[in-house]
N, CA, C and O atoms as a Tripos MOL2 file, in Angstrom:
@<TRIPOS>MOLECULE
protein
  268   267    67     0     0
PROTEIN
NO_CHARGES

@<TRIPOS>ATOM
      1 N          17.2420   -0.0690    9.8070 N.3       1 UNK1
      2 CA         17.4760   -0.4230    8.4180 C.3       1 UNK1
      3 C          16.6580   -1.6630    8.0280 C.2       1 UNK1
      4 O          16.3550   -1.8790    6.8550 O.2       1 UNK1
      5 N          16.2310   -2.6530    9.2700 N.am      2 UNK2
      6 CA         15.3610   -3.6850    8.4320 C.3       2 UNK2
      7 C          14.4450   -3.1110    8.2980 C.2       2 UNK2
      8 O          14.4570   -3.0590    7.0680 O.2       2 UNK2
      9 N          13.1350   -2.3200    8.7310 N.am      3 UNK3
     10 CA         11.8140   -1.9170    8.5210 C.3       3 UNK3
     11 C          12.3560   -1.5620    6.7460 C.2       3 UNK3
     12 O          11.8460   -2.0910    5.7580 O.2       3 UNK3
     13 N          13.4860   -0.5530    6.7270 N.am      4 UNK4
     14 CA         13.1100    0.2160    5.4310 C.3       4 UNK4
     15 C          13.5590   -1.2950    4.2510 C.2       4 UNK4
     16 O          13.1420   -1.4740    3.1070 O.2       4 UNK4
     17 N          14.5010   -2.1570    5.0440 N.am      5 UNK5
     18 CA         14.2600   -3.5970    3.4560 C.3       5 UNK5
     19 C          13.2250   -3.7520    3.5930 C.2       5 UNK5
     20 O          12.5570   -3.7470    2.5590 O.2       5 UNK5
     21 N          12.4880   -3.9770    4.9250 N.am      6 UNK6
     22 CA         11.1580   -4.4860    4.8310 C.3       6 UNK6
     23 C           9.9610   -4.0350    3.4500 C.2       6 UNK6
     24 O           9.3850   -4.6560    2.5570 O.2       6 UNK6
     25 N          10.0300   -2.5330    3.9470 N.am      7 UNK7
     26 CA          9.3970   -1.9840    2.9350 C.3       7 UNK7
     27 C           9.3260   -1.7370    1.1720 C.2       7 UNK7
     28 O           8.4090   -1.7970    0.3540 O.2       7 UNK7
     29 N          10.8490   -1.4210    1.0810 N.am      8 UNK8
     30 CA         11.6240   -1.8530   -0.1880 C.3       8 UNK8
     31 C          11.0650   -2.9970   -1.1230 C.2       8 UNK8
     32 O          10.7050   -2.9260   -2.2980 O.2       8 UNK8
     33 N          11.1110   -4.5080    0.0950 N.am      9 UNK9
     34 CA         10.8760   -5.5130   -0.7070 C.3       9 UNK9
     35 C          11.7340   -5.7480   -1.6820 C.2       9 UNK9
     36 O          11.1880   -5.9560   -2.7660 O.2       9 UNK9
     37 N          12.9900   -5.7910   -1.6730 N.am     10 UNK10
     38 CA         13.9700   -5.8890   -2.3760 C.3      10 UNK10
     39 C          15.4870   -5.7070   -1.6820 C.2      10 UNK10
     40 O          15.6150   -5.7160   -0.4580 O.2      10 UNK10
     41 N          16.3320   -5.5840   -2.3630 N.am     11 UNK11
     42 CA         17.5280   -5.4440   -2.2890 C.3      11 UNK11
     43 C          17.8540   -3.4740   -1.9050 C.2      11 UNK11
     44 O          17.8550   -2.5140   -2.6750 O.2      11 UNK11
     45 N          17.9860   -3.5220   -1.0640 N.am     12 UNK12
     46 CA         18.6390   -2.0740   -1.0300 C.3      12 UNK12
     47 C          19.4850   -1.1530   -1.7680 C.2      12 UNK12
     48 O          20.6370   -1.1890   -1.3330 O.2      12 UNK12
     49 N          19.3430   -0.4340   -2.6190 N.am     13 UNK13
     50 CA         20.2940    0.3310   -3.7580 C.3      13 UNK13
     51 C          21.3620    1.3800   -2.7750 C.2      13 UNK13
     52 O          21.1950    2.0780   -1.7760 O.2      13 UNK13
     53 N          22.4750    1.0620   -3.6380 N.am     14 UNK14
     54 CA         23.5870    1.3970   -2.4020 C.3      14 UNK14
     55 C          23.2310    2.4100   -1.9150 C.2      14 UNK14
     56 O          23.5180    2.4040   -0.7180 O.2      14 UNK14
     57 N          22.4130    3.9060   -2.4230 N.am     15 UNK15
     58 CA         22.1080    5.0380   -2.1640 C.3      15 UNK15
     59 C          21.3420    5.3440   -0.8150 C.2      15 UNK15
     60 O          21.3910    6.2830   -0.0200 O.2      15 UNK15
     61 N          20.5980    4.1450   -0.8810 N.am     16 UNK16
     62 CA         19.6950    4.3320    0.2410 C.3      16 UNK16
     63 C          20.4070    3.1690    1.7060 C.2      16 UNK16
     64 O          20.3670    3.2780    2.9310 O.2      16 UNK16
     65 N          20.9620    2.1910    0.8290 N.am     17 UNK17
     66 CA         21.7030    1.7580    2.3220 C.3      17 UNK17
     67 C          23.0550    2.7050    3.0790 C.2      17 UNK17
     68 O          23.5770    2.4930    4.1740 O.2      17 UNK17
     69 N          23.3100    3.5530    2.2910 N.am     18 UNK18
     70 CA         24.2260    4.2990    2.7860 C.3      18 UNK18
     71 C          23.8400    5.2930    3.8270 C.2      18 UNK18
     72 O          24.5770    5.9140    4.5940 O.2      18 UNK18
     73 N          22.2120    5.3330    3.6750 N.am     19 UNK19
     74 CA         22.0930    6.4370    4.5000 C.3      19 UNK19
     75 C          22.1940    6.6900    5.9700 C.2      19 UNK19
     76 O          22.3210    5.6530    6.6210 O.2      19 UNK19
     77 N          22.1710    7.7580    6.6390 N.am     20 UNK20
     78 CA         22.0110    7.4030    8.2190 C.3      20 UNK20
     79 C          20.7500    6.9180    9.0650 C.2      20 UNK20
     80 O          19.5870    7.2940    8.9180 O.2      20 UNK20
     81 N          21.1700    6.1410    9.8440 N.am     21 UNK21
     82 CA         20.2190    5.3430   10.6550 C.3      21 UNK21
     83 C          18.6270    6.0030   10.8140 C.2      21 UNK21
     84 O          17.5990    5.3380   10.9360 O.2      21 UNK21
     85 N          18.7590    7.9080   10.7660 N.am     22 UNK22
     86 CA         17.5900    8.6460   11.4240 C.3      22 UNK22
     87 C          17.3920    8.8540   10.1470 C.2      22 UNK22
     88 O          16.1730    8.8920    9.9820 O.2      22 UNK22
     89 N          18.2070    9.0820    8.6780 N.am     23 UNK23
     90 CA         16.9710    9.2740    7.5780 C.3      23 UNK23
     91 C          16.8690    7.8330    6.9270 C.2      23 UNK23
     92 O          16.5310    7.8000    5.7440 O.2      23 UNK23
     93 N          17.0720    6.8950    7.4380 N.am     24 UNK24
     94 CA         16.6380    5.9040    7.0280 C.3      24 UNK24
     95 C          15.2700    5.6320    7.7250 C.2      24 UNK24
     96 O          14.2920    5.3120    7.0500 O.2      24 UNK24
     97 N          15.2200    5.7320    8.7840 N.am     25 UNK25
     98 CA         13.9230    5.5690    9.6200 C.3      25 UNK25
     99 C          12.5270    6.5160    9.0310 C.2      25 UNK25
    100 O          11.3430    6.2010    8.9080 O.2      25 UNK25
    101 N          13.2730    7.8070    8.7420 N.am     26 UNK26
    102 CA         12.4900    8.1590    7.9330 C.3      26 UNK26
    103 C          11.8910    7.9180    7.0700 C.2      26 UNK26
    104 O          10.6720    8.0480    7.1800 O.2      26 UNK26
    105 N          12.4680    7.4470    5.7890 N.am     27 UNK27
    106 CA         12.6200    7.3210    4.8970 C.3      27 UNK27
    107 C          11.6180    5.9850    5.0710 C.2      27 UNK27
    108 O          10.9330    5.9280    4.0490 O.2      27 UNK27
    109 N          11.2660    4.8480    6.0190 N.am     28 UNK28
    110 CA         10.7110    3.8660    6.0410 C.3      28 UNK28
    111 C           9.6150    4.1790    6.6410 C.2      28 UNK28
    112 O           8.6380    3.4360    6.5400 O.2      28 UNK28
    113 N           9.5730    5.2400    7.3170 N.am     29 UNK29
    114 CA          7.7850    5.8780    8.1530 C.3      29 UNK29
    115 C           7.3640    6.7510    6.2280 C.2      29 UNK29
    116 O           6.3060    6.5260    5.6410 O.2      29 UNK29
    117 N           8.1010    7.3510    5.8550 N.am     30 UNK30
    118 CA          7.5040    7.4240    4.5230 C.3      30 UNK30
    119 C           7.2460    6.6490    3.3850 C.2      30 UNK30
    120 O           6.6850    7.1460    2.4090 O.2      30 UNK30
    121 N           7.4750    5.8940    3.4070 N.am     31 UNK31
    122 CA          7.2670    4.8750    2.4070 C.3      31 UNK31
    123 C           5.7920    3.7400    2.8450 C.2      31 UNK31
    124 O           4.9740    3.2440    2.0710 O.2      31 UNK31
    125 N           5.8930    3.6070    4.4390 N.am     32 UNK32
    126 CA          4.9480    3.1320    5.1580 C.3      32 UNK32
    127 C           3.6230    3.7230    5.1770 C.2      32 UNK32
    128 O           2.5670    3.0960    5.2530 O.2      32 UNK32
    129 N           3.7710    5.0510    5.1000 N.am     33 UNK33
    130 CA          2.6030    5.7690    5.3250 C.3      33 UNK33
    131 C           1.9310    5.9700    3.7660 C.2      33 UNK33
    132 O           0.7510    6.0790    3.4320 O.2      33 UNK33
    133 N           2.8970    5.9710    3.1420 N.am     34 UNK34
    134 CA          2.2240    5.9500    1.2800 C.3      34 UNK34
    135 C           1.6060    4.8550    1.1390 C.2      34 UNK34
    136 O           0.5250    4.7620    0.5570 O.2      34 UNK34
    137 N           2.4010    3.6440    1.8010 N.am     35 UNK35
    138 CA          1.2790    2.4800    1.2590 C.3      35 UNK35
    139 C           0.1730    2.3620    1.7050 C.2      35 UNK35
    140 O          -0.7910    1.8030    1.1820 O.2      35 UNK35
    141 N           0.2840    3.1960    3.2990 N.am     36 UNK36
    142 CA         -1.7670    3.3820    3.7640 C.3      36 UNK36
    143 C          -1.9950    3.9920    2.6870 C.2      36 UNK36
    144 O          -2.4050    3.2260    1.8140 O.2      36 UNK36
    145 N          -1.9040    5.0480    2.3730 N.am     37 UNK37
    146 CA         -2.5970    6.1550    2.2050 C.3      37 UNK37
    147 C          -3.1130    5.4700    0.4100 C.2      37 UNK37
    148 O          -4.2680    5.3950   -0.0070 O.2      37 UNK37
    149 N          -1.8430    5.0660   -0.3360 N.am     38 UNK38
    150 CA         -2.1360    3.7310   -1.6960 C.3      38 UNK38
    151 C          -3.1440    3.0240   -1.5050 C.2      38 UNK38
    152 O          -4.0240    3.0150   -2.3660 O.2      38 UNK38
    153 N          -3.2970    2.0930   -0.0850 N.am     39 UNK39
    154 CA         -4.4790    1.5510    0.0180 C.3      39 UNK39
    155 C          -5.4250    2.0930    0.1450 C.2      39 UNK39
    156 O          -6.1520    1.9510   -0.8380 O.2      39 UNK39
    157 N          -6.0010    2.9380    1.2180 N.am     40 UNK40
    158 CA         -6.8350    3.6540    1.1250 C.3      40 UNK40
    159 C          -7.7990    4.3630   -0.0630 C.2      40 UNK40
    160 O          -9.0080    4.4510   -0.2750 O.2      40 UNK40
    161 N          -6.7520    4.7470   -0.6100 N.am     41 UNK41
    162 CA         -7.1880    4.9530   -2.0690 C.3      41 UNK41
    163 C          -7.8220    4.0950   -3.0710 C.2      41 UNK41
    164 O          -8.6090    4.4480   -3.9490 O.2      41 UNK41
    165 N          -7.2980    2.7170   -2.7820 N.am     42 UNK42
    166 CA         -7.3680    1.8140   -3.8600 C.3      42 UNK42
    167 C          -8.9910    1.4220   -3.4040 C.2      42 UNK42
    168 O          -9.8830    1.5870   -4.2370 O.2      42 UNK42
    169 N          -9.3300    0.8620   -1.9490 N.am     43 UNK43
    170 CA        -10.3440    0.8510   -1.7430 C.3      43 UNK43
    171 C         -11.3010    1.4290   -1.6420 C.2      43 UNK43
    172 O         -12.3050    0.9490   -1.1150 O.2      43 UNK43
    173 N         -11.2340    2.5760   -2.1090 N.am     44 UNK44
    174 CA        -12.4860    3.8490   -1.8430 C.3      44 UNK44
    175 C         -12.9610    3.6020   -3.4910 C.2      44 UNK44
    176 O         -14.1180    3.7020   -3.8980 O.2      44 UNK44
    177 N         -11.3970    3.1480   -4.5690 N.am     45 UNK45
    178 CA        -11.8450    3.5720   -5.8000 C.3      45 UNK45
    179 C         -12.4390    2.2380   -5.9320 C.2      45 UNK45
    180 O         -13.2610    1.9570   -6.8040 O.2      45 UNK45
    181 N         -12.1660    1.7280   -5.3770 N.am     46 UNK46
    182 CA        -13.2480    0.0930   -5.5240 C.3      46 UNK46
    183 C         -14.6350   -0.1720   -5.0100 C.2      46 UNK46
    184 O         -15.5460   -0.7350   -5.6170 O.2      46 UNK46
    185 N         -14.6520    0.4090   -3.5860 N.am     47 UNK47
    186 CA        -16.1060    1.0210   -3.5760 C.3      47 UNK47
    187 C         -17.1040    1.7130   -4.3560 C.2      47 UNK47
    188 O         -18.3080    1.4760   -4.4530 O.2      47 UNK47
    189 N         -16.1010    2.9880   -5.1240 N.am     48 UNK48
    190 CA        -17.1990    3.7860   -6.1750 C.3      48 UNK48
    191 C         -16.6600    2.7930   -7.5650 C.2      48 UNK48
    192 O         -16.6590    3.5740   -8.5170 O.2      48 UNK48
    193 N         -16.3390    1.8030   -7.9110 N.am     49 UNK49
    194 CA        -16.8260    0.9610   -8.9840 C.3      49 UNK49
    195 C         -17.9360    0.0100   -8.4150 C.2      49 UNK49
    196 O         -18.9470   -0.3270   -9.0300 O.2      49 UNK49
    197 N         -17.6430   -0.3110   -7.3420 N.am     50 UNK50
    198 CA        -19.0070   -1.1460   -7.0420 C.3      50 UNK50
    199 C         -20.5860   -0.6770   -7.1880 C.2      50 UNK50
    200 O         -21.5840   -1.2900   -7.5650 O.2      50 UNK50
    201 N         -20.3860    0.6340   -6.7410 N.am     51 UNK51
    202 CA        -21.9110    1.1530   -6.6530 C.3      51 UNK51
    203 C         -22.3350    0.9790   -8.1040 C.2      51 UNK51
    204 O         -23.5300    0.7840   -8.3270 O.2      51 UNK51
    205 N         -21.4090    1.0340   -9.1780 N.am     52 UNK52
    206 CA        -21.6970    1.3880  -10.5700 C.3      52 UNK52
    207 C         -22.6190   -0.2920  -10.7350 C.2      52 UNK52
    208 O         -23.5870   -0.3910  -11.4880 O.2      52 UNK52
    209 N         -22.3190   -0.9780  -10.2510 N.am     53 UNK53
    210 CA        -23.2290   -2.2660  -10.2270 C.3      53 UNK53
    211 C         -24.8100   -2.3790   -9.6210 C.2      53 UNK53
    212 O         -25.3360   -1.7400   -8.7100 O.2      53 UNK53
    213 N         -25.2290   -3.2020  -10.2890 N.am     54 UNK54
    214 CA        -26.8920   -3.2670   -9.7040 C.3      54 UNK54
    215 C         -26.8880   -4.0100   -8.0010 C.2      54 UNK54
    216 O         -26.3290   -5.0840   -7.7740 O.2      54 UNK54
    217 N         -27.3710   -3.4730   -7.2950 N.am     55 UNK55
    218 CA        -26.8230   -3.9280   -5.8230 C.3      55 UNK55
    219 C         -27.1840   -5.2580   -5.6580 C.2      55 UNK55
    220 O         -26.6710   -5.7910   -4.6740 O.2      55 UNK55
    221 N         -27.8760   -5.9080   -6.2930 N.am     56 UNK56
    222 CA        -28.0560   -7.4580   -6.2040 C.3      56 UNK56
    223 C         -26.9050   -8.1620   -6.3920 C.2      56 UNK56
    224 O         -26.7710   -9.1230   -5.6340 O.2      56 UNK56
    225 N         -25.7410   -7.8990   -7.4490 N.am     57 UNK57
    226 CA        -24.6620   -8.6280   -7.6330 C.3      57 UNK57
    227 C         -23.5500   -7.8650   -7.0930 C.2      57 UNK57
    228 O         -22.4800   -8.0630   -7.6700 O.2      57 UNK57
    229 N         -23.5400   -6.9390   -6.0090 N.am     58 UNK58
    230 CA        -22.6280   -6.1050   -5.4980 C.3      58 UNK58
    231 C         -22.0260   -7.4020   -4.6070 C.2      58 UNK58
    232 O         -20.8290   -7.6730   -4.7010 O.2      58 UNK58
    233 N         -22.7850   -8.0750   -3.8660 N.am     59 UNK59
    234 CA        -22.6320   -9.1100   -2.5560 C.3      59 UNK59
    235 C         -21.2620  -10.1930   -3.6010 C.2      59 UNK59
    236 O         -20.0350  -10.2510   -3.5200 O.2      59 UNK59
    237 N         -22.0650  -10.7410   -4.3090 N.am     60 UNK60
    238 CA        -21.2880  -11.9190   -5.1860 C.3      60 UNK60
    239 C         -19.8700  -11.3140   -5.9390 C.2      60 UNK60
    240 O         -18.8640  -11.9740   -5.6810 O.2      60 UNK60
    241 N         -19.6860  -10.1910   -6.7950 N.am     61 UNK61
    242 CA        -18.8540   -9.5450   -6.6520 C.3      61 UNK61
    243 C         -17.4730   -9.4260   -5.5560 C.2      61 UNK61
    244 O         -16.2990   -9.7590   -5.7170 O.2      61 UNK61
    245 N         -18.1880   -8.7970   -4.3900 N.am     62 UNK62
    246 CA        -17.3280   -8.3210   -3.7190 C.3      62 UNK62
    247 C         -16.4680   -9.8470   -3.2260 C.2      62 UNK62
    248 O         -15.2730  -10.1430   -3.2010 O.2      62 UNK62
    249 N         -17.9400  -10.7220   -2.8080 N.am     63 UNK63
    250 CA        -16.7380  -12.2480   -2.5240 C.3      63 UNK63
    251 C         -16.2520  -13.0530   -3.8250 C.2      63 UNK63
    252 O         -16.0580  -14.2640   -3.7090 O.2      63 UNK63
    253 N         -16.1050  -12.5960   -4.7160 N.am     64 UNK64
    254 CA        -15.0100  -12.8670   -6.1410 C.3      64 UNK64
    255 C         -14.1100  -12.1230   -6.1340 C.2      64 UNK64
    256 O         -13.1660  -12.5750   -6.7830 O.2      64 UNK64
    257 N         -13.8560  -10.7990   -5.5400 N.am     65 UNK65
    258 CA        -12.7600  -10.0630   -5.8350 C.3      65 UNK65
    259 C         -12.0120  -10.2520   -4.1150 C.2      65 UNK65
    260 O         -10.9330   -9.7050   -3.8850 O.2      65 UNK65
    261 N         -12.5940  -10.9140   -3.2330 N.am     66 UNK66
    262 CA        -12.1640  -10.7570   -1.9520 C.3      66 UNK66
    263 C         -11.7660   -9.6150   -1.2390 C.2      66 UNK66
    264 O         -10.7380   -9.2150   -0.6940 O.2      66 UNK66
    265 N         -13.1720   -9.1280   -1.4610 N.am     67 UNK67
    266 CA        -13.6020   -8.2250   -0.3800 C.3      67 UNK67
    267 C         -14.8730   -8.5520    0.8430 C.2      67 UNK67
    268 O         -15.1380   -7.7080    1.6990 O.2      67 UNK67
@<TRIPOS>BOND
     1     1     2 1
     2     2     3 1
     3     3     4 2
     4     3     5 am
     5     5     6 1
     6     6     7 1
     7     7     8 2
     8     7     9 am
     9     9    10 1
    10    10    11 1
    11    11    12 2
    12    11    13 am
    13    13    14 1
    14    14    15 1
    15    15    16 2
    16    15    17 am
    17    17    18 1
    18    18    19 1
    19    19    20 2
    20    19    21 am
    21    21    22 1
    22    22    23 1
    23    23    24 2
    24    23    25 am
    25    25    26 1
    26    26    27 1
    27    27    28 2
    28    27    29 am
    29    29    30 1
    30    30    31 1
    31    31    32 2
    32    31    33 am
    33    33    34 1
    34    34    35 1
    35    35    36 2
    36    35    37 am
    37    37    38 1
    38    38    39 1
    39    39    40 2
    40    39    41 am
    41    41    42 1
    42    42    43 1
    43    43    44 2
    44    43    45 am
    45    45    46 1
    46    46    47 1
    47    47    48 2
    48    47    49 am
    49    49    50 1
    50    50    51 1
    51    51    52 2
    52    51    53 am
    53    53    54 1
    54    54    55 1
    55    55    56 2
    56    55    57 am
    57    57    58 1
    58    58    59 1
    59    59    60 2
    60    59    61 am
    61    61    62 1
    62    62    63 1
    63    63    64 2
    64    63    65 am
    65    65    66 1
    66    66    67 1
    67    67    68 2
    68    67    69 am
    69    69    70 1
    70    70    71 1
    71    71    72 2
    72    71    73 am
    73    73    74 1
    74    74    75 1
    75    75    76 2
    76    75    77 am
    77    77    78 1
    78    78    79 1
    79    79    80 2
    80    79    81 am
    81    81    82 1
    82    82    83 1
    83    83    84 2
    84    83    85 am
    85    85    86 1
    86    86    87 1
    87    87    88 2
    88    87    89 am
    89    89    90 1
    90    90    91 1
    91    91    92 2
    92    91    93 am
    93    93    94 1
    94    94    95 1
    95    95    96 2
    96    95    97 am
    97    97    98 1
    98    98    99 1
    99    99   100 2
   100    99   101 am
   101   101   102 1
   102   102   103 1
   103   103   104 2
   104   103   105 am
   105   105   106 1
   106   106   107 1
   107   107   108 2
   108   107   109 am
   109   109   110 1
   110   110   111 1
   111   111   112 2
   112   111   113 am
   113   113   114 1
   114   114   115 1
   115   115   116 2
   116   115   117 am
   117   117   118 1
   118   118   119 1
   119   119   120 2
   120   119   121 am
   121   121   122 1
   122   122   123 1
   123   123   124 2
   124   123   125 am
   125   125   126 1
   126   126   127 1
   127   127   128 2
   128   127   129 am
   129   129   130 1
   130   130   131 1
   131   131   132 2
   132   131   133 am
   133   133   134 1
   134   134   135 1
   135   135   136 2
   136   135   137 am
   137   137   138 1
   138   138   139 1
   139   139   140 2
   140   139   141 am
   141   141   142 1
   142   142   143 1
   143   143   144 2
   144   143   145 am
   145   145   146 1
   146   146   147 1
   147   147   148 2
   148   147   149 am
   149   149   150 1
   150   150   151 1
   151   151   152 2
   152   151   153 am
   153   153   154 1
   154   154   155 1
   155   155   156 2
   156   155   157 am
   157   157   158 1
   158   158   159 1
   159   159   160 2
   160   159   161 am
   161   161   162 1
   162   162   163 1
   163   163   164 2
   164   163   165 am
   165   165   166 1
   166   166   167 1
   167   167   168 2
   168   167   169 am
   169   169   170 1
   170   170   171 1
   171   171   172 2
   172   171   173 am
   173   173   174 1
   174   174   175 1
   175   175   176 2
   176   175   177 am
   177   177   178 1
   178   178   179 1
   179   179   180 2
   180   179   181 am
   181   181   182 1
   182   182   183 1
   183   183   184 2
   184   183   185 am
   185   185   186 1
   186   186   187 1
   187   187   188 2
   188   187   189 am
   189   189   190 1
   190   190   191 1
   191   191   192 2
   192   191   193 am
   193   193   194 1
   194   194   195 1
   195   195   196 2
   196   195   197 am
   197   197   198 1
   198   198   199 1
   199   199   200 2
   200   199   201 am
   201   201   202 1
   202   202   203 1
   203   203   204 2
   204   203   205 am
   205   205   206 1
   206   206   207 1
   207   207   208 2
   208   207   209 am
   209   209   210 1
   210   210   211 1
   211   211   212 2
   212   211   213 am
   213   213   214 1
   214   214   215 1
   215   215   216 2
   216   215   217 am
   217   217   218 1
   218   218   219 1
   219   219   220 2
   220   219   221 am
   221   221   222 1
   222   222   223 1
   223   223   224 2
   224   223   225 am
   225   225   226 1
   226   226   227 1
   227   227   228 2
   228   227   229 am
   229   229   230 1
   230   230   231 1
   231   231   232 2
   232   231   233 am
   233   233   234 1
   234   234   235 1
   235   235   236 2
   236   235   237 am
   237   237   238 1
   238   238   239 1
   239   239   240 2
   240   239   241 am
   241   241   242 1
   242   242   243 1
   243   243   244 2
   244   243   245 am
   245   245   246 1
   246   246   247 1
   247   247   248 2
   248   247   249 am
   249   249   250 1
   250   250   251 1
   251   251   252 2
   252   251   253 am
   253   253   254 1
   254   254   255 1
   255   255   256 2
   256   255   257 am
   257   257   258 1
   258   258   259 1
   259   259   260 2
   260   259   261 am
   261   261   262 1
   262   262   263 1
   263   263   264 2
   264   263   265 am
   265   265   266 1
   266   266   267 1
   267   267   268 2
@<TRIPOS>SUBSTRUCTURE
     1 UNK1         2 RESIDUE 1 A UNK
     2 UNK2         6 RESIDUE 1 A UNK
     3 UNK3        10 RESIDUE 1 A UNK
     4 UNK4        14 RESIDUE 1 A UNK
     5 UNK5        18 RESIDUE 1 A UNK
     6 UNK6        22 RESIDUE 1 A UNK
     7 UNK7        26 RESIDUE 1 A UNK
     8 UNK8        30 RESIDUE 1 A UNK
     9 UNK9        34 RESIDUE 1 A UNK
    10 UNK10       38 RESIDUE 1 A UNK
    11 UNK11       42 RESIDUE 1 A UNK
    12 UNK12       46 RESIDUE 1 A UNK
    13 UNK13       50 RESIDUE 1 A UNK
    14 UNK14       54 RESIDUE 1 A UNK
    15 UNK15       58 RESIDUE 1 A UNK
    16 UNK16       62 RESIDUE 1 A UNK
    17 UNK17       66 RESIDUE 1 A UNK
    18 UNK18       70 RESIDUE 1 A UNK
    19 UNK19       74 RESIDUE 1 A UNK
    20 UNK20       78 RESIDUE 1 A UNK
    21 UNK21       82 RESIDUE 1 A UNK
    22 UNK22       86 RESIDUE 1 A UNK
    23 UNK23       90 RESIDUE 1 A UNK
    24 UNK24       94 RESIDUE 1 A UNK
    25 UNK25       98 RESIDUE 1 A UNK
    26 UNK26      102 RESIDUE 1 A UNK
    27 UNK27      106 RESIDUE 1 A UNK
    28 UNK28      110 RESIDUE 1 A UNK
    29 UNK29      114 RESIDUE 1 A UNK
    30 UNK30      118 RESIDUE 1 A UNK
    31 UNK31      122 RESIDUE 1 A UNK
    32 UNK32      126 RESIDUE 1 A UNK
    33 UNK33      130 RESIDUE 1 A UNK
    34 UNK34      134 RESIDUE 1 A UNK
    35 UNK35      138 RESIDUE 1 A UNK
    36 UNK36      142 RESIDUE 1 A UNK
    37 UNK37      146 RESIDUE 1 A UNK
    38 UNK38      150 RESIDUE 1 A UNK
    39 UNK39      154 RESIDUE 1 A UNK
    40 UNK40      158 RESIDUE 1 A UNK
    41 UNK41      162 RESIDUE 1 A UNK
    42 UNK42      166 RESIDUE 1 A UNK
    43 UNK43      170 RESIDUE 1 A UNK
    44 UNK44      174 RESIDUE 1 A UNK
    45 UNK45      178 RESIDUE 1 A UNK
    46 UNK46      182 RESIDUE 1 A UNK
    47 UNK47      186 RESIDUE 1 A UNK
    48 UNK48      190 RESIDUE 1 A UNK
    49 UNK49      194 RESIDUE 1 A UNK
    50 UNK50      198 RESIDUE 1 A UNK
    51 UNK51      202 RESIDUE 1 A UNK
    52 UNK52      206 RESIDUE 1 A UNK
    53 UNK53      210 RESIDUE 1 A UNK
    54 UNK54      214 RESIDUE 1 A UNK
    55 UNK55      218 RESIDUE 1 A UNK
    56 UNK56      222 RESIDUE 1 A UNK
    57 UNK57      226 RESIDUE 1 A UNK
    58 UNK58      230 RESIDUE 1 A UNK
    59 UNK59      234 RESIDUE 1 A UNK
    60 UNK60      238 RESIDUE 1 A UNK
    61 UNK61      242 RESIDUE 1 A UNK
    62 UNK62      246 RESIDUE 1 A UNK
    63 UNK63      250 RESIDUE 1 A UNK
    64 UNK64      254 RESIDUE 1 A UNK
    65 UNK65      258 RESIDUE 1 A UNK
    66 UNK66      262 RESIDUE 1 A UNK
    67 UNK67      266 RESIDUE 1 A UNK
């Protein structure tokens, strides 16, 4: 049950603290694996905005947005 507050980032809604120990675990390998898969995403779509730039200011860019 801590991984899934972990993930939550919040307060647990009674619904989900009620649950059992094995779909809670679940329930926190899914939520875990969305946020790869969120990131993943986020950085690919940040890659294809970068290219849209002239590659000279791709460098300066990327260390302003901290990448």
């Amino acid at each position: 049950m801590d991984e899934l507050r972990r993930q939550f980032r919040a307060p647990l809604p009674d619904s989900v603290a009620g649950l059992p120990a094995e779909a809670a675990d679940d329930l926190a390998a899914a939520l875990r694996d969305a946020r790869r898969r969120q990131t993943r995403h986020l950085m690919a779509a940040t890659e294809e905005s970068l290219e849209q730039l002239p590659r000279l200011i791709r460098p300066l860019v990327r260390k302003v947005i901290g990448l």
